[in-house]
ZAMARGU-4260 file (C-alpha; in steps of 0.2 Angstrom, whole numbers, plus 5000, padded with zeros to 4 digits):
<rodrens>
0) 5595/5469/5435 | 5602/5486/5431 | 5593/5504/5432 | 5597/5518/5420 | 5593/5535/5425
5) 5588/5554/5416 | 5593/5569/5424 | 5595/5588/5420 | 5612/5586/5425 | 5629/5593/5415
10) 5645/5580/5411 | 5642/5560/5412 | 5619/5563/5415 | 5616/5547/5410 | 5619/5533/5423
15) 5618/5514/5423 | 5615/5506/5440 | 5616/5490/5449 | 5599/5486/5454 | 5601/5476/5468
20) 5614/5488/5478 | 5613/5505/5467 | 5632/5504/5463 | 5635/5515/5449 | 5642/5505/5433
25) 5646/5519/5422 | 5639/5534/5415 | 5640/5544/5399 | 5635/5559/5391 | 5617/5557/5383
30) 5617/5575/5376 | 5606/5592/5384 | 5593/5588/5396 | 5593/5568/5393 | 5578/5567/5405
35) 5567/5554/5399 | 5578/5536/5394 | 5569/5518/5390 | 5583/5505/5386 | 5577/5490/5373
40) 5570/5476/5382 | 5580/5463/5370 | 5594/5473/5363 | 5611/5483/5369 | 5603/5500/5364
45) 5595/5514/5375 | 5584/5529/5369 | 5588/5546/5375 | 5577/5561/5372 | 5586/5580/5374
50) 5575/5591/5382 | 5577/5607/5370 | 5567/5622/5364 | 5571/5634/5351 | 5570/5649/5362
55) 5583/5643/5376 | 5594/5630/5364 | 5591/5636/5347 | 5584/5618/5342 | 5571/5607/5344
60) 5571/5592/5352 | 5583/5576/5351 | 5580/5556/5350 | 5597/5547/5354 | 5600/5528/5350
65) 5616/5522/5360 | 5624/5504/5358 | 5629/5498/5377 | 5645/5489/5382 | 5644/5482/5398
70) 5663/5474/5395 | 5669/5491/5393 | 5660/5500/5402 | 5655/5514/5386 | 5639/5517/5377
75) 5642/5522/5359 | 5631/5535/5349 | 5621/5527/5335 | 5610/5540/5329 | 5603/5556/5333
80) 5588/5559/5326 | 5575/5575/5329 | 5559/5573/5339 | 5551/5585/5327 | 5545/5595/5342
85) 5550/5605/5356 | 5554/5600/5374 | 5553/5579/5372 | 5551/5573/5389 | 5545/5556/5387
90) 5548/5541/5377 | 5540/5523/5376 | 5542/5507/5367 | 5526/5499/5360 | 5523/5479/5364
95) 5530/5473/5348 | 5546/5483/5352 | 5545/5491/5333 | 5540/5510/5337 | 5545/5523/5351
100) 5532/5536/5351 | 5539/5553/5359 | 5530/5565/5367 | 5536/5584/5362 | 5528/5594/5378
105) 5530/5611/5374 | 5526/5611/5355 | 5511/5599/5359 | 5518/5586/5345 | 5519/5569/5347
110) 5531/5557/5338 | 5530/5539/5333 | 5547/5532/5325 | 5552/5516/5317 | 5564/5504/5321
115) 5577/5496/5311 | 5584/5477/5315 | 5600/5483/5325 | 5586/5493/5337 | 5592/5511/5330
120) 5581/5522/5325 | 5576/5523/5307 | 5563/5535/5303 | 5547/5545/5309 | 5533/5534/5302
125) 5519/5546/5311 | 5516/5563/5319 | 5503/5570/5329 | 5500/5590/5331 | 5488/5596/5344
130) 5479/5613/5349 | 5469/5617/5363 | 5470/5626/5379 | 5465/5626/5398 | 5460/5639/5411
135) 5479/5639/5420 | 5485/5650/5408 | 5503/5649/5414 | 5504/5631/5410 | 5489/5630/5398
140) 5492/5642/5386 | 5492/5628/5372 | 5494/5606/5372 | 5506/5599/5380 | 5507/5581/5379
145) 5515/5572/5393 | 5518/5555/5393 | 5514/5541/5380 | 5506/5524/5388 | 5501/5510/5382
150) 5486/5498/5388 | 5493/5480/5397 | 5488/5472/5380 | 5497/5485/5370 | 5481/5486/5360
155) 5478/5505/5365 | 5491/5523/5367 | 5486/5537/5379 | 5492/5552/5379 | 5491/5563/5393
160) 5490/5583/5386 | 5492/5593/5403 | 5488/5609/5392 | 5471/5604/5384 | 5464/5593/5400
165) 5462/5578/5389 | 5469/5560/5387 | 5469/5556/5369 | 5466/5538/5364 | 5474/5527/5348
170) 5472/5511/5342 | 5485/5502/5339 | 5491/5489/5326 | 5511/5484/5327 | 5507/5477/5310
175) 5502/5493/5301 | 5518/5506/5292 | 5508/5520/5301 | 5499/5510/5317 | 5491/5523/5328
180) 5473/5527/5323 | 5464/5539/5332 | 5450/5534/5345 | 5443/5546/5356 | 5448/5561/5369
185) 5443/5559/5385 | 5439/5576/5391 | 5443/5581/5410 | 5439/5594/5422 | 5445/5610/5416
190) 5462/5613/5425 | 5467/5594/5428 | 5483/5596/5418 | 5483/5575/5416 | 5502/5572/5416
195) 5501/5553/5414 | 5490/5535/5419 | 5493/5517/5425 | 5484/5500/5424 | 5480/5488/5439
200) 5463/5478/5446 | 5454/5482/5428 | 5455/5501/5430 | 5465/5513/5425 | 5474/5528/5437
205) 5476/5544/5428 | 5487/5558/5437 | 5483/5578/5434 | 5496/5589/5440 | 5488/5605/5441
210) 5474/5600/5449 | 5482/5585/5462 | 5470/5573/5460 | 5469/5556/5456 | 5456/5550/5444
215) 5451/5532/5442 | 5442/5526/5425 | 5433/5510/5419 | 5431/5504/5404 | 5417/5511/5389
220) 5415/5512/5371 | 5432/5503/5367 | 5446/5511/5379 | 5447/5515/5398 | 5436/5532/5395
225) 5421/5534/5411 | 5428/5543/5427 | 5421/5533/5442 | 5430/5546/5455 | 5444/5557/5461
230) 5454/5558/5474 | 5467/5573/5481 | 5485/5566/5481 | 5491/5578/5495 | 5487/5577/5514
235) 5492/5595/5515 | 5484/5609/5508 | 5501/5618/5502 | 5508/5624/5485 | 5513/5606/5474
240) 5512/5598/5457 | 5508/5580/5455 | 5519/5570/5447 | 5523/5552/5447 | 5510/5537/5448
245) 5511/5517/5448 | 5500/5505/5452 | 5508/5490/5462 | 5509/5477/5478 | 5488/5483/5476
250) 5489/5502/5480 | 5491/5517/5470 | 5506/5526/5472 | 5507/5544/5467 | 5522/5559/5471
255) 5518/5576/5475 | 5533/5590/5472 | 5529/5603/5487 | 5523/5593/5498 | 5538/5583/5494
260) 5528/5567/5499 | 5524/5550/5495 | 5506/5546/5494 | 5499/5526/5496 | 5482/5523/5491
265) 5476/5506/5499 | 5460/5496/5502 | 5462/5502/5521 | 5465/5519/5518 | 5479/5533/5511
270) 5495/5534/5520 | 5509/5548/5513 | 5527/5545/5516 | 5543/5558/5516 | 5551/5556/5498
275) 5566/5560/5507 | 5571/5574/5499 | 5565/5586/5485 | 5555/5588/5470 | 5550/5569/5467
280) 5548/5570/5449 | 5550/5551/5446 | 5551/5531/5454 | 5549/5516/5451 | 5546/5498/5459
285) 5560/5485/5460 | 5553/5467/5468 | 5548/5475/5485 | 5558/5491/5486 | 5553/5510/5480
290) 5565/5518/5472 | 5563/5539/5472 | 5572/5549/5460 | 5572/5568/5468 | 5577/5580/5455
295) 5578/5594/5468 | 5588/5587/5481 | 5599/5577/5468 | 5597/5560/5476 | 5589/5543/5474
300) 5578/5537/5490 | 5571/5520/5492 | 5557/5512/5504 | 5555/5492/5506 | 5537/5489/5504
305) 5529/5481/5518 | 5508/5477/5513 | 5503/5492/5513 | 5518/5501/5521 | 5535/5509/5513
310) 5547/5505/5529 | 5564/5507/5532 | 5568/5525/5521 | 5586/5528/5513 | 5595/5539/5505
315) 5606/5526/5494 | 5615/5536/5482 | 5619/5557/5476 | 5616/5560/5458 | 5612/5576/5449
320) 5596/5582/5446 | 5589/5563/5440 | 5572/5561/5431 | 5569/5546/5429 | 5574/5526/5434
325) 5572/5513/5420 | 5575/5496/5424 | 5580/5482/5412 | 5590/5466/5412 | 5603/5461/5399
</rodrens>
């Protein structure tokens, strides 16, 4: 099993990891801001997104197709193709592995491409432009979409839009030229700022980063939609963004950037945890171990998980600025 990580770094800020130890394999250059990467679950190709704006780069966005060699150790450039929006910070493959859909934050666009045979990209087949607004005017001075995740059946896309408070719902049909078709909005408490959501024991978990909170919803009128509750993902009262949330080993798992903290939600209770450094914008969840990319301390931590414990913390390896951990096999 291998990782590959995003990063805001400069140089070679696109890794490839061993899973089991976190030796680095090699790394390349995946372009300006390559923080979100998603590699092909049955193909030697990995998507790159470039993090760019028109004000600070002069250009929108970037979606990169690289060919892996593992032999040698390289990843060649296949394509580069724009995301047709600014600032993409998230990419995701659907279940029939024949569409990424992109989500462009700061235009408030999201993307949904084609794939060709070889896995590269071919061509935007859909495109979604959104307006609204939110009472943080700082971050919520139009839509910002977030993240693009799909239900376990693959039968549904949610977008998270941080800058209009609202999750908008597709349908979706892998057998369609154009398969999203709209569904609903679910509409949040003004302020939320929902950055992205999970699956687990028939629910789903959505995280708002403005608001620190973690919602849980049931299912009504064709999608996950009727908030049940809400919790705080902090134990502090203190400055922070909410970022990161999974749902595994029976717990909600969430990150908090200022408190810099780990939270575990459990059917005995909420425990928070050190991230082990700074700014935990990303992790994920290898067998029984937690990994923690921390932007701001340019490091990876991990935790074993233990029932409902993360035990034995470590700092297991210095990388600049990483954003996210994508695990694959080949």
């Amino acid at each position: 099993m291998y990782i590959a990580t995003g990063s805001y770094g400069t140089g070679d800020n696109v890794s490839i990891l061993d899973a089991e130890n976190f030796k680095p394999l090699f790394s390349f250059n995946g372009g300006t801001r390559p923080s979100f990467v998603v590699k092909h679950p049955e193909k030697d190709v990995i998507y790159v997104v470039n993090e760019m704006n028109k004000k600070e780069n002069g250009t929108e966005g970037r979606v990169n197709t690289y060919k892996l060699d593992f032999k040698s150790k390289k990843a060649e450039l296949l394509s580069s193709l724009p995301s047709l929006g600014e600032d993409p910070c998230f990419i995701t493959l659907d279940h029939s592995l024949s569409f990424p859909v992109v989500a462009n934050y700061s235009s408030g666009e999201v993307s949904v491409f084609a794939l060709g045979e070889d896995g590269n990209l071919k061509n935007c087949v859909q495109h979604f432009s959104y307006s609204g607004s939110g009472p943080v005017k700082e971050r919520q001075e139009c839509s910002h979409p977030h993240t693009t995740v799909f239900s376990p059946d693959g039968k549904l896309l949610y977008i998270s839009d941080l800058g209009s408070d609202k999750i908008r719902v597709y349908k979706w049909n892998s057998d369609k030229k154009e398969p999203a078709d709209f569904l609903q909005d679910i509409i949040l408490a003004p302020g939320s700022g929902p950055r992205m959501v999970c699956f687990g024991k028939n629910k789903m978990f959505g995280i708002n980063e403005l608001a620190n909170t973690v919602n849980t919803y049931s299912f009504l009128n064709g999608c996950y939609s009727e908030i049940e509750g809400s919790i705080s993902t902090l134990e502090n009262d203190v400055p922070n963004t909410a970022a990161h949330i999974i749902y595994t080993h029976d717990m909600i798992i969430c990150s908090n950037r200022g408190e810099n903290s780990i939270g575990c939600y459990t059917p005995s209770g909420s425990v928070y945890y050190s991230c082990g450094g700074i700014t935990p914008r990303f992790f994920n969840v290898y067998k029984d171990k937690l990994i923690i990319a921390n932007e701001g301390s340019n490091n990876i931590y991990t935790y074993d998980i233990d029932k409902y414990r993360l035990i034995n913390g470590t700092s297991v390896l210095n990388i600049e600025s990483p954003t996210c951990l994508d695990f694959f096999d080949i």
